[in-house]
C-alpha positions as CSV (number, residue, x, y, z in Angstrom):
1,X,-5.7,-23.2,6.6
2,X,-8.7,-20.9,7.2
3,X,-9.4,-18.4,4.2
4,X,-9.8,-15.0,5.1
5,X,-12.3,-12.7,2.9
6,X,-12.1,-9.2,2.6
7,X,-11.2,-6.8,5.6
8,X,-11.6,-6.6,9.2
9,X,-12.6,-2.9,10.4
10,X,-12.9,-1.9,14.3
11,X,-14.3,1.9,15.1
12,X,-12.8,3.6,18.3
13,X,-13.4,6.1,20.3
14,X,-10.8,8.6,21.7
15,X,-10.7,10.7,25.2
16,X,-13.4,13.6,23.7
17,X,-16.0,10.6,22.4
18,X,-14.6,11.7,18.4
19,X,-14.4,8.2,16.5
20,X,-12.7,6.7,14.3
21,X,-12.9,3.6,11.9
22,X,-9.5,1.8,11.7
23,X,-8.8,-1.3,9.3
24,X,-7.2,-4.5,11.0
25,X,-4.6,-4.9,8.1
26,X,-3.4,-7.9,10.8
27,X,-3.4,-9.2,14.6
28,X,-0.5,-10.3,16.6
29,X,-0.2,-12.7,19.8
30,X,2.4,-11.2,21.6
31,X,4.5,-11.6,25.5
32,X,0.9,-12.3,26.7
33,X,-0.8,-9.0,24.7
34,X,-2.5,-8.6,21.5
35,X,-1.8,-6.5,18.8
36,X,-3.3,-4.6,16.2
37,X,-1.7,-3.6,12.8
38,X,-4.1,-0.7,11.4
39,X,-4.8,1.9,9.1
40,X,-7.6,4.5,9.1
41,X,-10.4,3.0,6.6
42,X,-11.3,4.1,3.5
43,X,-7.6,5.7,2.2
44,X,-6.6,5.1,-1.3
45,X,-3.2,3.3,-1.6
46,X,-1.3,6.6,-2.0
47,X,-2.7,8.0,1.8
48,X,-2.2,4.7,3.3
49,X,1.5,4.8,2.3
50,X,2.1,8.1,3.8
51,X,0.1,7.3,7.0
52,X,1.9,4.0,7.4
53,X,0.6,1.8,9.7
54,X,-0.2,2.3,13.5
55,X,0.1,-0.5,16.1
56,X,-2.2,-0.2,18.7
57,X,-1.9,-3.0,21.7
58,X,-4.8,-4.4,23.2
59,X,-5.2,-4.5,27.0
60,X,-7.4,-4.7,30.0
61,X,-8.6,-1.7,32.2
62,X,-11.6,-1.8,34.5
63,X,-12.4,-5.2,33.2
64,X,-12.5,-4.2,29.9
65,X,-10.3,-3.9,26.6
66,X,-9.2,-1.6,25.3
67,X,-7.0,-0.4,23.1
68,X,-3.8,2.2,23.3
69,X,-0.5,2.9,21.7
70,X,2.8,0.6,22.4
71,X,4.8,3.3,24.6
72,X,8.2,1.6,25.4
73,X,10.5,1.6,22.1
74,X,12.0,-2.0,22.6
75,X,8.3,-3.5,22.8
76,X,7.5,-1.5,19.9
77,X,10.4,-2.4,17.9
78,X,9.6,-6.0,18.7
79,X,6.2,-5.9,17.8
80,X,6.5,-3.7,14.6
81,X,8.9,-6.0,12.8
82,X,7.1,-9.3,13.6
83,X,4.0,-7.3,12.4
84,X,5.8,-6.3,9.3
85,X,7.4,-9.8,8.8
86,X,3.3,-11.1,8.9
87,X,2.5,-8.7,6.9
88,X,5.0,-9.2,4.1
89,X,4.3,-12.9,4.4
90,X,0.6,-12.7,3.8
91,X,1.3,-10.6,0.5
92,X,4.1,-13.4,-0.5
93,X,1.2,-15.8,-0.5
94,X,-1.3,-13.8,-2.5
C-alpha cells in the first residue's frame, strides 16, 4: 500500500484569468472520467465545514484537461457518495 504524506494542492484558473488554489482532499476513477474532491486551501476546519467540498471532473478540451463542475444530478450523486464513501474510509484508517 503506498503511503501518502501531507496534501495534494492544484491552482486554477477561471474564465477572467482570477486563480485559485484548491486542496485535492481525494481523486476518483470514474465511467471513464476523473474526479476531484476539493476544498479551497488554507481554511481552518470551521470554513472548510461550511464550504463543504466541491467536485470538480476532469476532462479533455482542445487536447487538453481541464477541469469543470459535474452538471447532470445523477452523475453527481454517483460521484459524490463514492467520493464521500473514500473519503470516510481514509479517516477510518487513520
Amino acid at each position: 500500500m503506498a503511503e501518502h504524506y501531507g496534501s495534494d494542492f492544484i491552482t486554477i484558473s477561471d474564465e477572467d484569468g482570477q486563480e485559485f488554489e484548491l486542496e485535492v482532499l481525494t481523486e476518483l476513477e470514474y465511467n471513464g472520467f476523473t474526479y476531484l474532491a476539493v476544498i479551497p486551501a488554507g481554511l481552518e476546519e470551521e470554513e472548510a465545514d461550511e464550504f463543504g467540498v466541491a467536485i470538480l471532473k476532469s476532462v479533455e478540451e482542445d487536447g487538453e484537461p481541464i477541469l469543470c463542475a459535474v452538471e447532470d444530478e445523477q452523475e453527481l450523486e454517483a460521484v459524490n457518495t463514492l467520493i464521500m464513501d473514500r473519503l470516510y474510509e481514509e479517516a477510518s484508517d487513520d
